[in-house]
C-alpha positions as CSV (number, residue, x, y, z in Angstrom):
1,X,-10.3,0.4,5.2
2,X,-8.2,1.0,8.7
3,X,-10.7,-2.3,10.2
4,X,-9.9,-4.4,7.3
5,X,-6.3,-3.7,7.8
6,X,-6.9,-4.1,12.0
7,X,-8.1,-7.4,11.3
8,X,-6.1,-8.7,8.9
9,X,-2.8,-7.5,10.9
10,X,-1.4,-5.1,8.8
11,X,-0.5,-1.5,10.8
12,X,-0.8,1.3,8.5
13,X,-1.9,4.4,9.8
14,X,-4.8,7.4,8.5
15,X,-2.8,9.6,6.3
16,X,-0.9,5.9,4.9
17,X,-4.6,5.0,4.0
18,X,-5.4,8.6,2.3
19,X,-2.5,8.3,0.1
20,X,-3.2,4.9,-1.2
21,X,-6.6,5.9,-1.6
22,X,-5.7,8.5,-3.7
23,X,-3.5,6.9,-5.5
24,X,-5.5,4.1,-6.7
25,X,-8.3,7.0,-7.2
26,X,-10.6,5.7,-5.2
27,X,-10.9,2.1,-6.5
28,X,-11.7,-0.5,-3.3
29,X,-10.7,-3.6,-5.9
30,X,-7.4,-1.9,-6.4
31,X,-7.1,-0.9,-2.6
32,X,-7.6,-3.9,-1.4
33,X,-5.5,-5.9,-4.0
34,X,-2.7,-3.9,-3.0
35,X,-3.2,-4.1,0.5
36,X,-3.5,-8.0,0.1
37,X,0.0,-7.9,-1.7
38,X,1.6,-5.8,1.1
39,X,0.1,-8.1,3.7
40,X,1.6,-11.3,2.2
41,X,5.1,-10.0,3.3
42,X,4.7,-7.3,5.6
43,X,2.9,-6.7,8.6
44,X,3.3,-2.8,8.2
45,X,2.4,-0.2,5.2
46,X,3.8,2.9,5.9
47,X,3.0,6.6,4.2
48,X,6.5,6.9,2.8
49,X,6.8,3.7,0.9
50,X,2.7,4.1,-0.3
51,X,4.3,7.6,-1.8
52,X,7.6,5.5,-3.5
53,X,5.3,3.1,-5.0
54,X,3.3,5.3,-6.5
55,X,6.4,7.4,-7.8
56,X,7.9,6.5,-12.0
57,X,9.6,3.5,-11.6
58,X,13.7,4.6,-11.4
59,X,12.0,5.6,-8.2
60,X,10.1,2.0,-7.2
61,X,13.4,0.2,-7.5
62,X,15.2,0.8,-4.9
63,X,12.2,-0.5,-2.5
64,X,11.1,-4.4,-2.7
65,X,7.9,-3.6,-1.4
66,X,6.7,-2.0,-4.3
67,X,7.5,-5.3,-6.8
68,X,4.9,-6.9,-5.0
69,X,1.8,-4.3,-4.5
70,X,2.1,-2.4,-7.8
71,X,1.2,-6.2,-9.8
């Protein structure tokens, strides 16, 4: 996951990675959808809005971010 994100340019880091991962319970074609969504408008993921996004929704709100990935 971090060379796919290396070489598409988005900057996320190892523990940003684990959370999405855990998230999405281990499914790469969710991963990688989400990672796709966050790279159309971002060049950086980071641990804290991977944890918002993944919070109930009164939560997701308040960060645009997670309109995008959580489609």
């Amino acid at each position: 996951m971090m060379q796919i994100c290396q070489r598409e340019g988005l900057q996320v880091n190892e523990s940003t990675l684990e959370a999405l991962v855990e998230g999405a319970n281990s499914d790469i074609r969710l991963i990688l959808g989400q990672l796709q969504m966050v790279r159309l408008s971002s060049r950086a993921l980071s641990y804290d809005e991977v944890k918002v996004c993944q919070s109930p929704p009164q939560q997701q709100m308040s960060h645009a971010k997670c309109s995008l990935w959580m489609l």
